[in-house]
N, C-alpha and C positions, 0 to 999 in steps of 0.2 A: 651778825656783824659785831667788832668788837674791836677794842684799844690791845694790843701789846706791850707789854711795861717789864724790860729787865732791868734789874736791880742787882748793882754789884757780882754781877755772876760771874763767875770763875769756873775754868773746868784746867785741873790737873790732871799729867798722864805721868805716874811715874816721879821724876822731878823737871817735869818742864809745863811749864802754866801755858798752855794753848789758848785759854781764852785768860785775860787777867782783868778782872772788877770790870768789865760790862757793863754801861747803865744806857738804856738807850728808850724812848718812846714813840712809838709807830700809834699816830691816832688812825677813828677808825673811818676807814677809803681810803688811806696814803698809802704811797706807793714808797715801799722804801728802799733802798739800794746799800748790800754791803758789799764793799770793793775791797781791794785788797791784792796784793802780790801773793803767789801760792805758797800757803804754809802760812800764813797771818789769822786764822782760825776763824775766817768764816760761815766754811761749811760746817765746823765742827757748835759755831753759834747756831745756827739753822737747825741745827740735829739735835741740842738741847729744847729748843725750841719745841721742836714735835714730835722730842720725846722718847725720842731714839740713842738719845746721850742724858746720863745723870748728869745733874747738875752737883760738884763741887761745894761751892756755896754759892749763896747770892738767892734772889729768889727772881721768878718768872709768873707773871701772871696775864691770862687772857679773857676779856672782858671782864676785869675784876677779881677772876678768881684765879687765885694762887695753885699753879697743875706743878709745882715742883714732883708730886708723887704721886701726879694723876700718867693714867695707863696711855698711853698714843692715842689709843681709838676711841677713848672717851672725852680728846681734847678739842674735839671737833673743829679741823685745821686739816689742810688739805696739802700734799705734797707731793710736787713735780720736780719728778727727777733730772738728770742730763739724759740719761737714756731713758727710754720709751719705757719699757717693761711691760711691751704689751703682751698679749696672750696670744701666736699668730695660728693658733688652731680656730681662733673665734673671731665673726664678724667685727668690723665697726660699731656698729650698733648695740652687739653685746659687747665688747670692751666698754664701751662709753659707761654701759648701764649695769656691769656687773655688779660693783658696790652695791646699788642698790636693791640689786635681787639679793644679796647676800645678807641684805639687811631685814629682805623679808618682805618690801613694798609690794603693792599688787601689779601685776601684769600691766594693765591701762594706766598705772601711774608710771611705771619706769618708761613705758613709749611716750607718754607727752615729757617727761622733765628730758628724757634720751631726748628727742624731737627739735624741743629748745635749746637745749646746748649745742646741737650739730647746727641749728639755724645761727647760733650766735658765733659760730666760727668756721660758718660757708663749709658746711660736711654732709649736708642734706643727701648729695647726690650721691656719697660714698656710704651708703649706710649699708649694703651688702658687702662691699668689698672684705679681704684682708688686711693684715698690714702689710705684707711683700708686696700689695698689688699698688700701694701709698709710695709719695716722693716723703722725703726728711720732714720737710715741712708741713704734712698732712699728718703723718706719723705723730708728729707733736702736738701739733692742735688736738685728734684724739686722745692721747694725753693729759691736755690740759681737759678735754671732753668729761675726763672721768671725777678730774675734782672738780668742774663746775655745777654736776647732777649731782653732789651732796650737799648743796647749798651752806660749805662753810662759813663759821667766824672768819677765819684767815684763811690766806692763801702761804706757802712756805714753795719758794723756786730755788733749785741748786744747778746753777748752771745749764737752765734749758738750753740754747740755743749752740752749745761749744761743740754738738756734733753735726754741724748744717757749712753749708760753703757760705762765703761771704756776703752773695749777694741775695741768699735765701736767708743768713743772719738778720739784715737791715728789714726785710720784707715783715718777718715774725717780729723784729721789735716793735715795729709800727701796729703788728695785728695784737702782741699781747699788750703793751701799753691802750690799744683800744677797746680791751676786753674786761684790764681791769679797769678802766672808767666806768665802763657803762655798767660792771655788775655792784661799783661801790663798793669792793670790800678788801678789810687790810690785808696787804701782800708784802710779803719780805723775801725778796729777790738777791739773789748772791752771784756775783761775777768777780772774773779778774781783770775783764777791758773794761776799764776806766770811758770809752767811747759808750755801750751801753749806760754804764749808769751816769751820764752825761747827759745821753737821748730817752731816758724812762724814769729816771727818778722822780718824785715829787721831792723829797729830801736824798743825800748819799751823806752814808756813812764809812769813813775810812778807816781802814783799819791794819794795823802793822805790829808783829810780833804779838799778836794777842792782843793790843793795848788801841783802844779807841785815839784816833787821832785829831777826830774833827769830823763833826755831822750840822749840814746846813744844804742850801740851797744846790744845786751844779754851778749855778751861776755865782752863787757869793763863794764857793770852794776855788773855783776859778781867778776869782777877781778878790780876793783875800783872805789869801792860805794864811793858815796857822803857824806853820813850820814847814822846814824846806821840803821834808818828807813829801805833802802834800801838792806843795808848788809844783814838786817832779813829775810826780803820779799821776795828779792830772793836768790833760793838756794832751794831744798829740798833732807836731811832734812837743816835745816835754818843754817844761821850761830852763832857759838859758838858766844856768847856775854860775859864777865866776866869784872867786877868791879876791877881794880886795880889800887898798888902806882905803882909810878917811882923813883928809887934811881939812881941819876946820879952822877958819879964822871968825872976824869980826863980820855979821851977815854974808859969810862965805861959806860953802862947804862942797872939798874935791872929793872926785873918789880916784883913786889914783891905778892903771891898769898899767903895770909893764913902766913905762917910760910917758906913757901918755896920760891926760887926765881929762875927766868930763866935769863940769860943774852944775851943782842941783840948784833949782832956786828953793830961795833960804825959804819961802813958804812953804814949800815940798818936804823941805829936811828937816825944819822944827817939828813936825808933825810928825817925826820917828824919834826915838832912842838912840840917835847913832853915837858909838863911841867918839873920846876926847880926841883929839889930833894925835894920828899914828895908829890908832886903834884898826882892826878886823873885821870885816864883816865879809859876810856872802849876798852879792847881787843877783837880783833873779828878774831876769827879763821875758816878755814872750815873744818868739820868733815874729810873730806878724808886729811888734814894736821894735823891730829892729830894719831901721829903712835907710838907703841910699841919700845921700847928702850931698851938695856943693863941697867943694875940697878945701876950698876958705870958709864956709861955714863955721862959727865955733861949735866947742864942745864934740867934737865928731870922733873918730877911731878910724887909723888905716887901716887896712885889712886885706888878703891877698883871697881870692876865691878858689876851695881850693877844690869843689864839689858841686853840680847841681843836678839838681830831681825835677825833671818836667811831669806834675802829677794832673796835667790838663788845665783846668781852673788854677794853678797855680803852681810855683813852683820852691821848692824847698834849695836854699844858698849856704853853703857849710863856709864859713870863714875861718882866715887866722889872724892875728893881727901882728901887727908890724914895728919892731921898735922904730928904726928909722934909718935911711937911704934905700927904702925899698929890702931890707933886712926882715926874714921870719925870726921871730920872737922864738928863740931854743930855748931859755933856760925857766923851771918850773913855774918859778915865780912869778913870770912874768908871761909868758904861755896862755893863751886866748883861745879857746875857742866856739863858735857861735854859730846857731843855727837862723836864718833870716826867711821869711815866709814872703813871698813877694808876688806879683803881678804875673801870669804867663806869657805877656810880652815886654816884660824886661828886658833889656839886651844887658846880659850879664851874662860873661863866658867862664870859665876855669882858666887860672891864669891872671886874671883881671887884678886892678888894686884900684882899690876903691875908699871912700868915704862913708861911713855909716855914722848916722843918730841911733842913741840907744834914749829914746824916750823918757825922760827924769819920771816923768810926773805918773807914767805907768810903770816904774821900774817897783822891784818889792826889795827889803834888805832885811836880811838874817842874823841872827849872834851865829860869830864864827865856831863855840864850841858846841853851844844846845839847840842850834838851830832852828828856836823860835823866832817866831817874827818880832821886829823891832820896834815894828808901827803902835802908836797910840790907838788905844780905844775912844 
């Protein structure tokens, strides 16, 4: 078992930086999560990792020692792929245990460490079978069978689960996230659903065009993005994003949408950055902070409904807002649109005009050009 530590690592193809200065620390039993839209280089990070990809510059070490130019198979780090790559000429039993016949172990050791790994991922009873005779989900767990009887430092996951249905996705998240608990050891897991590394990271690190975006909790990623990047990406569905002024007076501060305006309390709004009066910003709200109002209420938003999703437990509200006499808002600048997370017995039809709160105090605000957040540390 052991620490993972990149250090400024970069990997160039050509002239385009796929990974650009990396610095990232995975202690050791955390479970780490690199997320990412496709093509933001985090399978090609994972592949440096274990050694599969030169490292550019920067340097990589596991438990301390520095494998820049150490060989894959002496890096002792263990790698699940998205497909299986099982052997389907050879049992379960042998897939699991082949490594370690090839490493030379004796007969009576590769059955008991085989033995416990199929008990720690409910494969006992399949230890004859093949893999044709396996559903997706069996298939993977002996997969995973095969780097858990090498007893690595690290674990290295590239998109296990992307070739499973959805409800055998949620099933396997639950069973690897219980599998690396109980074996304790560092794991660097790569995806592109933003819901995975939400439901299994101990930490998530995001990542976009190569460049580290922000690595912390699911839940502080969630509850205070860095940049709007991140506000987007996680979250589903995503969070509201909307272009607006700021009109700031004496313990006053509007944000001004279209024709309409909401006002922050002044507690709320000294604790940001927001520009001088007139100034830009992007507001970023989350659908479930976006709730139905009294119509005299202050601070509210009209809005016309112009879509809903009944997803059982709840139902997704697409809106537009309204400049005024019952008017959809045409022109860019003034153009609203909002997603609202709500109740499954809401009575809210399409068609509808309505009043919405956009919750101050959980709103987020962006620089309109760099799209970092605004908020005080």
């Amino acid at each position: 078992m052991a620490q993972i530590n990149l250090d400024a690592v970069t990997k160039v193809f050509g002239d385009t930086r796929v990974v650009d200065d990396l610095s990232l620390n995975v202690a050791d039993g955390e479970f780490m999560v690199l997320v990412g839209p496709s093509g933001c280089g985090k399978t090609t990070a994972l592949r440096m990792l274990a050694g599969l990809e030169d490292v550019t510059s920067g340097t990589i070490s596991i438990g301390g020692q520095v494998v820049n130019n150490v060989l894959p198979k002496d890096r002792d780090v263990a790698m699940v792929f998205q497909n299986y790559a099982l052997y389907p000429h050879m049992s379960v039993e042998k897939n699991i245990g082949f490594a370690l016949k090839v490493r030379g172990d004796s007969k009576n050791e590769v059955k008991r460490k085989v033995a416990d790994a199929a008990a720690i991922l409910h494969l006992s009873e399949y230890l004859d079978r093949r893999p044709k005779a396996l559903s997706g989900g069996q298939r993977q767990r002996v997969a995973m069978g095969r780097a858990i009887v090498r007893n690595p430092r690290a674990f290295l996951m590239d998109e296990p689960l992307s070739n499973l249905d959805a409800k055998l996705r949620v099933e396997m998240r639950l069973e690897i996230a219980r599998i690396q608990r109980l074996l304790g050891v560092a794991t660097v897991y790569v995806t592109h659903d933003q819901v995975e590394a939400m439901t299994m990271g101990d930490r998530v690190a995001v990542l976009r065009d190569g460049k580290l975006q922000q690595v912390d909790t699911p839940q502080r990623l969630y509850d205070h993005p860095d940049n709007e990047f991140v506000a987007s990406f996680m979250g589903s569905p995503p969070m509201n994003l909307v272009r607006c002024q700021v009109r700031a007076g004496a313990q006053r501060v509007e944000i001004v949408v279209g024709a309409q305006t909401v006002e922050l309390p002044w507690r709320y709004a000294s604790s940001h950055d927001l520009p001088q009066s007139g100034g830009g910003v992007v507001v970023g709200v989350r659908p479930e902070d976006v709730t139905v109002a009294d119509g005299s209420a202050p601070n509210t938003l009209r809005v016309r409904v112009e879509r809903r999703e009944a997803l059982g437990a709840e139902i997704l509200v697409h809106l537009s807002n309204l400049e005024a006499d019952g008017v959809l808002a045409a022109r860019e600048e003034s153009a609203l649109r909002l997603v609202a997370k709500m109740g499954p017995r809401e009575q809210i039809a399409v068609g509808d005009e309505v009043s919405v709160r956009i919750s101050p105090e959980h709103a987020h605000f962006f620089d309109a050009t760099s799209g970092r957040t605004l908020r005080r540390e």
